[in-house]
N, C-alpha and C positions, 0 to 999 in steps of 0.2 A: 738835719734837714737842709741844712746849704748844699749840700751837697747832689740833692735832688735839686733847687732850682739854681743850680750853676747852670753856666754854660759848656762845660764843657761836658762832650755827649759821653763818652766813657764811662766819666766817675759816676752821672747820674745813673747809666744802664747799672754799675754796678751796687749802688746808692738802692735803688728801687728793688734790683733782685735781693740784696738782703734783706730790707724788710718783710719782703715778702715772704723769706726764711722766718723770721722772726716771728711775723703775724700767724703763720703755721703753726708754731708754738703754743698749745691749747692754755700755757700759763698766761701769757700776754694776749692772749685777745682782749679781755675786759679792760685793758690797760691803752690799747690802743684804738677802741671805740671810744673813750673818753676824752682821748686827744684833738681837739679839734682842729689845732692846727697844725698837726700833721693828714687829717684829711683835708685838711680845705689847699696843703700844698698838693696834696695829689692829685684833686678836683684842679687846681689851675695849672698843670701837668698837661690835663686833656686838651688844653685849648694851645698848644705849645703848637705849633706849625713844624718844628724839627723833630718830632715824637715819632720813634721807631716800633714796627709793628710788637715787636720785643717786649719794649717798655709797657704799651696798650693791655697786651694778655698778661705781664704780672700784676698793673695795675687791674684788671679785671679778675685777676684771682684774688687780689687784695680785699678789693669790695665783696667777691661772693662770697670766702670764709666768714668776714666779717657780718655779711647779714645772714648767712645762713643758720636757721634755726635760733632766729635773736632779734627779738622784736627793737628791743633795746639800740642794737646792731643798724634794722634797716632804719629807726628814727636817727641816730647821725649821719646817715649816709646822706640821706635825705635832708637833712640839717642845713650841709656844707654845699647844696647842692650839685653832687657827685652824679646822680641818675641823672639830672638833664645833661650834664656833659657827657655823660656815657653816650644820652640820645644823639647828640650831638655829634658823637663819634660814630657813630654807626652811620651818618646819613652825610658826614664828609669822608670819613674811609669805607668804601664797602669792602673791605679786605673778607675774599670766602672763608678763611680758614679761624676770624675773629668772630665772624656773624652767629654760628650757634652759641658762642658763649658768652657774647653780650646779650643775647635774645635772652638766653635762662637768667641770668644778672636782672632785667628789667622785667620779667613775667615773674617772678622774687617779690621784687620792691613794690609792685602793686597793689 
């Protein structure tokens, strides 16, 4: 997890895509909804000002595996407060190419 909030942009880009490997992994999901701090480093990820549109979409596939079809899933996202900084993302980047899949992420969590 240092390695995601370092500073240096690299290792985090590469910090984040593995997890995102990982989280893929139908063994570890239940292992990393339980984590909470490893969401709550992700949740404060979003609000990084140096955050590459890159890092945004694995972090946003991170979250939708994670709550998809898992109730259990959308209470920690929601926990760490992850949905308002998604919201939060969407209405300081409107990047076209993130906007349909942070929409499906928070029409989800609802």
């Amino acid at each position: 997890m240092s390695f995601m909030s370092g500073h240096k942009l690299l290792s985090r880009t590469l910090a984040i895509s593995v997890m995102r490997n990982l989280v893929l992994n139908t063994s570890n999901k239940q292992k990393f909804i339980v984590a909470d701090k490893l969401l709550q480093t992700i949740s404060d990820l979003l609000l990084d000002g140096s955050i590459k549109e890159r890092e945004i979409h694995d972090i946003a596939l991170i979250t939708w595996y994670l709550i998809a079809n898992s109730h259990r899933g959308k209470n920690a996202i929601k926990a760490v407060g992850l949905a308002s900084r998604l919201k939060f993302t969407i209405t300081k980047d409107s990047n076209p190419n993130l906007m349909p899949l942070l929409n499906e992420i928070l029409v989800i969590l609802k």
